[in-house]
Every structure is written in C-alpha cells, then in structure tokens.
C-alpha positions in Angstrom: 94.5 80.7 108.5 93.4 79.7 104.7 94.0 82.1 102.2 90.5 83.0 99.9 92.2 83.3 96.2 90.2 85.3 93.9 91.0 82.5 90.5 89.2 83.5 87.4 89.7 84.2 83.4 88.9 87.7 82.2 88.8 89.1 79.0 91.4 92.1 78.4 88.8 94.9 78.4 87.5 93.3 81.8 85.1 91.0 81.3 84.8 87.8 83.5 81.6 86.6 81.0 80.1 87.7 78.1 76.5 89.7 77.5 74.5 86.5 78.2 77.1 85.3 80.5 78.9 83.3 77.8 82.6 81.6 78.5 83.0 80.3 75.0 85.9 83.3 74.7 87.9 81.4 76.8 91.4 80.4 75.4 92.5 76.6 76.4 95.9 76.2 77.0 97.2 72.6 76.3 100.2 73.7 78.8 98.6 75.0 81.7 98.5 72.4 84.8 94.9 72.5 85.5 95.8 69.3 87.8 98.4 71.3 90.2 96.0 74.3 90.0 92.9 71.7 91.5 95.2 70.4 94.1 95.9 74.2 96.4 92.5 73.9 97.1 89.9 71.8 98.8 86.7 74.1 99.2 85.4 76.2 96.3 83.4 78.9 97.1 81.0 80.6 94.6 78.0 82.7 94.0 74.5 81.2 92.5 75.4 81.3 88.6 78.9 80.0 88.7 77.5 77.3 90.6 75.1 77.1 88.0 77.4 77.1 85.0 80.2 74.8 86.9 77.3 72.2 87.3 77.3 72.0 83.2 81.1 72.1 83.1 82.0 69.6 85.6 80.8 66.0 84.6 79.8 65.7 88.9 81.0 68.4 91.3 80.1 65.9 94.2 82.9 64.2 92.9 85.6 66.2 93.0 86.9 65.8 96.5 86.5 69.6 97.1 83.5 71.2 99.8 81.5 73.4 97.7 80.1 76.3 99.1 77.7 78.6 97.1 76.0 82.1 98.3 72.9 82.2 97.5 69.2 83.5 98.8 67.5 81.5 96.6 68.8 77.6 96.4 67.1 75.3 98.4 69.9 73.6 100.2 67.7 70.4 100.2 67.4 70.5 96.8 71.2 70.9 96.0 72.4 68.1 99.1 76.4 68.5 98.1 76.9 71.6 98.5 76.8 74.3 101.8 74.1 77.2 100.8 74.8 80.5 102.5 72.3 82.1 102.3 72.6 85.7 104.6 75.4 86.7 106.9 77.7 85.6 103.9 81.5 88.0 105.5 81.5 86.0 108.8 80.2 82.8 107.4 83.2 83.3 104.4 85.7 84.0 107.8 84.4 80.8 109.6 85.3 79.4 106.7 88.9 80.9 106.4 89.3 80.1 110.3 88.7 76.5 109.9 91.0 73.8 110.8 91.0 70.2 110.5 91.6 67.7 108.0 88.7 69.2 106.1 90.4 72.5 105.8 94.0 71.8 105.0 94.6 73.6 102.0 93.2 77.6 100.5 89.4 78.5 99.4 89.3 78.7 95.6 86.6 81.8 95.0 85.5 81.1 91.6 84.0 83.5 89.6 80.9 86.1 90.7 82.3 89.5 90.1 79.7 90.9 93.2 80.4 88.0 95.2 84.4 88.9 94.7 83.3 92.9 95.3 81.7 92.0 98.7 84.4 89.7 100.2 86.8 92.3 99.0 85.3 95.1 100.9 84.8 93.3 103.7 88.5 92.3 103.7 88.5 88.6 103.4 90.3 88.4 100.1 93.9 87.6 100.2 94.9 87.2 96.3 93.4 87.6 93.0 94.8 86.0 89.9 93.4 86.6 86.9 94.2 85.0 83.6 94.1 87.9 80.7 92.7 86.2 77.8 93.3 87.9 74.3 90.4 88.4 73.4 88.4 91.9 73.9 84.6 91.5 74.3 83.4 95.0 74.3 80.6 94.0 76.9 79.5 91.8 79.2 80.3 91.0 83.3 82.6 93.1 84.8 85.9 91.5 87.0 84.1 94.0 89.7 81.4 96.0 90.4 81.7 99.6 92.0 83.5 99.7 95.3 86.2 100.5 97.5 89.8 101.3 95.8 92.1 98.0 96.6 95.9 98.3 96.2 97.5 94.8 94.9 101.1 94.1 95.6 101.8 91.9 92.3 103.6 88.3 93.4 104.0 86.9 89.6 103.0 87.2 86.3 103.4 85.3 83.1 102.9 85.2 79.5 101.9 81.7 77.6 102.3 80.9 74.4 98.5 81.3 73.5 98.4 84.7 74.2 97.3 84.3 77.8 99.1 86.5 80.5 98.6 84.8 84.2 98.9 87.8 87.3 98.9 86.8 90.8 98.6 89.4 93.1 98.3 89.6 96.7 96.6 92.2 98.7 98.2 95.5 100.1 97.1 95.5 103.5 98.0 98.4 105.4 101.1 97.9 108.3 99.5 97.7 111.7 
C-alpha cells in the first residue's frame, strides 16, 4: 500500500502560513534536492487553498507528471479538468487512494499543506509520516501545523540541520502493536 506523507515547511513557533496565509517566510535552500524530493511521489493531494496557492507557484501543475487530487466542497471539477475534486466522503476516498495499484500508483501520496485537511486524515488514521521542515524564523501568528484533535505519538526516522538554519524531521507514525 502507498504511504500518505504529511511534506510541509513550518515556522518554529508552528505556523505552516502566515496571518493572510503568506509563504514569503520561507527559507530557500540552494542545497536541498527539490528534484529527488518530486520524484517519491506521483499524486499530490491537497486541500482547496494549497491548491490555490500551488496554482501561482507552479508555472502548470498539469504538467508535472503527478495526479493532483484536491478536497474541496466548493471547486467545480469541470472548471478545474486536471485535477480529481473530492468533494464529501474525503477518509475512504483518501484510502482508495492509498489502496491503489497500477502504473498510476507506483510511488507515495505527497499531502501538501492544509493544516485541517492534515488534522482529518490524521484522525482518521491514514497518515503514515509527517516531515516538517523548521524554518528559522518565528511568526508569532498565523496557520497552525494542526488544528485541535486527537494526541498522535511520532516515532522520529531522521532529522537534519542545513546550513541555512533549516532543521528537516521525518517521523513516522506510532501505531499501536496489534
């Protein structure tokens, strides 16, 4: 089965965006292998505003090679012909997902960004990792990593510092012995 990794910067005092959703905080690191990072995945799954801020980002998200998949209730999937809406039922439509095989479906689900999209997934017990890139920088406000919820133990698989100031974590999840 595919593995739904939790990828996304954060800001040290826990902030995945700024106040008015701002990203302009985040430190680029001329090191990091954003190439090798692109290539463990080949659907990216993401609420309504990432989308919307990814479509400004990315010179053509159709173009990437990757199935996009956005949750949202109000997209109109005809509107936005590149991408799979979800629009209700989003836990088993987010395990199809995870259960699928075929060429389409080789390699892990990228969840990118959406603190309450991650909360959800994560309660519902379809998250496998989160890795979160500490940027140093403190905002004092803005979008939390994740909303009120259940507690979640981590087991942390590897960690490391760059030269910018950034520290990467990569955690898997905890699950309990059967």
């Amino acid at each position: 089965m595919r593995l739904l990794r939790y990828s996304v910067a954060m800001s040290l005092d826990g902030f995945i965006a700024g106040p008015k959703g701002e990203y302009d905080w985040i430190v680029t690191d001329p090191d990091f292998d954003w190439n090798a990072l692109w290539a463990q995945f080949d659907t990216l799954l993401m609420g309504r505003r990432t989308y919307e801020v990814a479509l400004t980002r990315f010179e053509s998200l159709e173009k990437m090679g990757k199935r996009v998949v956005v949750v949202s209730s109000t997209l109109n999937p005809a509107q936005h012909p590149f991408v799979t809406v979800v629009a209700d039922a989003v836990p088993e439509a987010v395990a199809a997902l995870k259960a699928e095989t075929g060429p389409r479906s080789q390699k892990d689900i990228w969840l990118m960004g959406g603190g309450a999209l991650f909360r959800s997934l994560l309660d519902a017990g379809l998250v496998d990792g989160v890795e979160v890139a500490v940027m140093p920088v403190m905002l004092g406000s803005g979008v939390a990593l994740l909303p009120e919820g259940q507690q979640c133990r981590l087991h942390l698989t590897e960690s490391h510092a760059r030269k910018t100031g950034i520290v990467s974590l990569k955690y898997a999840m905890a699950r309990a012995a059967t």
